[in-house]
N, C-alpha and C positions, 0 to 999 in steps of 0.2 A: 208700302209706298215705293212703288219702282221706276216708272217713268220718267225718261231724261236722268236717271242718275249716272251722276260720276263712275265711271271707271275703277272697280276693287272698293267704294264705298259701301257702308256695312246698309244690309237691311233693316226695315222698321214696321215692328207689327205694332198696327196702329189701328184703334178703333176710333169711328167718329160719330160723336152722339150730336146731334141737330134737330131743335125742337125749337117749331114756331111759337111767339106768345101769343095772349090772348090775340084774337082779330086777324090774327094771321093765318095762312093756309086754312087749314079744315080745324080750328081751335077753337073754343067758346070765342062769339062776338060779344066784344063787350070792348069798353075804350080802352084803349092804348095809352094811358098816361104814362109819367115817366115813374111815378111811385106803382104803378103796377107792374110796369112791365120789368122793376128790381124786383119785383116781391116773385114773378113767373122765372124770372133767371135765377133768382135767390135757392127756394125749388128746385130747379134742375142739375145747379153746383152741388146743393146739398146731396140728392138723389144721386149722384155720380158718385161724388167721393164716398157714399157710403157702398153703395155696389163695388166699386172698385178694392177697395176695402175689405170686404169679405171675399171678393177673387183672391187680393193678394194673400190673404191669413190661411185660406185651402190650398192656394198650388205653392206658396213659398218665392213671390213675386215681390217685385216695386214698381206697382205704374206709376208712370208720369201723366198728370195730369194738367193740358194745355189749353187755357181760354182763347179762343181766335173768334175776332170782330171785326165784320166787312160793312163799312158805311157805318149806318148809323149800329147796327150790331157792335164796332168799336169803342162806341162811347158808353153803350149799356155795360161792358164788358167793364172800361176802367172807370165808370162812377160803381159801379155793385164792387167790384175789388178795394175798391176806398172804402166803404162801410163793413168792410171784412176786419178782426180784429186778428192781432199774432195771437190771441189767449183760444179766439175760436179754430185758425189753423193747428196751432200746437193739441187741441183735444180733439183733432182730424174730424170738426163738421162741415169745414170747409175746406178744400185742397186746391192751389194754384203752383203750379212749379213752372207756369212761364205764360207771358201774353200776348200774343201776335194783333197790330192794330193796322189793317188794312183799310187804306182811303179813306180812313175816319175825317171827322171836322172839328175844331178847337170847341164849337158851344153853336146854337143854333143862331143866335143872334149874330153872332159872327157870320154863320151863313145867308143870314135873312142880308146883310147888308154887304153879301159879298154877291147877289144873286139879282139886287138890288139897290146897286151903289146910287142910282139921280137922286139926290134930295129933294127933288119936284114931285118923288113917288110918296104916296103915304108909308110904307111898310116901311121903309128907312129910320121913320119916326116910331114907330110903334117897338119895338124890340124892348121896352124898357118893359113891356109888358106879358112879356113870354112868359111863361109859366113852369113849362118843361124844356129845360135850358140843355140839358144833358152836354154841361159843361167840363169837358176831359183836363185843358190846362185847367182850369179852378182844382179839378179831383188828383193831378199830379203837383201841381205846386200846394196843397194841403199836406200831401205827402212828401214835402221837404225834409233832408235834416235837422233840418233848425226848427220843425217844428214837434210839439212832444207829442203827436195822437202817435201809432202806432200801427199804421197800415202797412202790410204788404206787400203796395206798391211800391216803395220803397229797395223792394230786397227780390223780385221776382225779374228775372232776366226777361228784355225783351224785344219782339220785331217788330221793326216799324215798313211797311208794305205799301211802296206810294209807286203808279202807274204813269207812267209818264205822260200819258195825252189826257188825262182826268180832264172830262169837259164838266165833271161837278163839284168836287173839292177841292182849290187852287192848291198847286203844291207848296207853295211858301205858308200856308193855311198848318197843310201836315208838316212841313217843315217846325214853326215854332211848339206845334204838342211832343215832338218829338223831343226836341231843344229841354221844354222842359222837364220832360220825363226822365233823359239823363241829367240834368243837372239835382232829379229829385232821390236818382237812385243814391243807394250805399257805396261805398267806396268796391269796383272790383267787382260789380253787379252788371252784365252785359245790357247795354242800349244801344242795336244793331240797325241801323239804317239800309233797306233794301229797294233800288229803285228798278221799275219796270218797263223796258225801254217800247215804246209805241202801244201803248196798254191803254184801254179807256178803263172808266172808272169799274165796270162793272166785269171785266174781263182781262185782267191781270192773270187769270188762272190757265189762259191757252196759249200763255209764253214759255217757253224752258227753263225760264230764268228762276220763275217763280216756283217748280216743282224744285230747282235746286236749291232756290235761295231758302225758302221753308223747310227741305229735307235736313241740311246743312246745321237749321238751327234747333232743330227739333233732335237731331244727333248729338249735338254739343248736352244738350239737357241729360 
């Protein structure tokens, strides 16, 4: 990862694994729910951390291994990180050492009636009935202190990647999942806010900001 870096910053060999779920690209068609499409992610976390795994134990390594979620990618990334247990990281079937949550949305309902605010519309009404909620604040305020389950999210540093001209996901929207993400972290556990200045939602990634601001925190780990 070289481009736009700082001056005298260190290099990063970095591999990036990206795999459509079902329905997606050239993947078995079959629906996209939201209990599938954990079960297809679930899979691919698995499948890494153990590759990576038998890399590190042959060449005498430690990778780091980094969840990064753009859109709706954000919210699969931290509801699947919530059903991750410390008992399954600690016996390395699952590895997370940090989360990058790029232009994600708080839960779809909150989008339906952000996308849809007249009360004159039907959809406005209908949200009590969504299904696949893939609700990120409910999955980070689960993950409170105060509360006893034992996720991960909790304790995994992370980046929050908001585009400044987002014509889809209001920033005050990413603003409160962020809000509550650090308030869910451990004490001393990084919740880094990075904002991307004239960036639409889907193209954050052809500003310099964002090869620094990702490089920077991908370094830190």
């Amino acid at each position: 990862m070289e481009s736009g870096s700082p001056t005298n910053s260190p290099s990063i060999d970095l591999d990036i694994v990206a795999v459509p779920p079902r329905s997606y690209g050239l993947s078995t068609n079959s629906r996209p729910n939201q209990r599938a499409l954990l079960a297809d992610y679930r899979n691919v976390v698995e499948h890494v951390t153990r590759q990576y795994s038998q890399l590190d134990e042959r060449d005498g390594k430690q990778t780091k291994i980094i969840w990064y979620g753009h859109s709706l990618g954000a919210s699969i990334a931290t509801c699947l990180l919530s059903t991750v247990t410390r008992e399954e990281t600690a016996r390395g079937e699952v590895t997370c050492d940090g989360l990058i949550f790029e232009n994600g949305f708080a839960s779809i309902k909150g989008m339906v009636r952000t996308l849809y605010p007249q009360k004159f519309l039907p959809y406005y009404w209908l949200t009590p009935f969504v299904r696949d909620d893939w609700d990120a604040i409910g999955a980070f305020h689960a993950a409170s202190p105060t509360n006893p389950g034992d996720s991960p999210l909790k304790t995994v540093p992370k980046l929050f990647v908001a585009s400044g001209r987002d014509e889809m996901v209001p920033t005050d929207m990413l603003k409160r999942v962020y809000e509550e993400a650090a308030r869910s972290n451990e004490p001393g556990v990084e919740c880094t806010w990075l904002g991307i200045k004239d960036a639409m939602h889907d193209f954050a990634y052809q500003k310099p900001s964002w090869g620094k601001g990702l490089k920077a925190f991908i370094a830190r780990l």
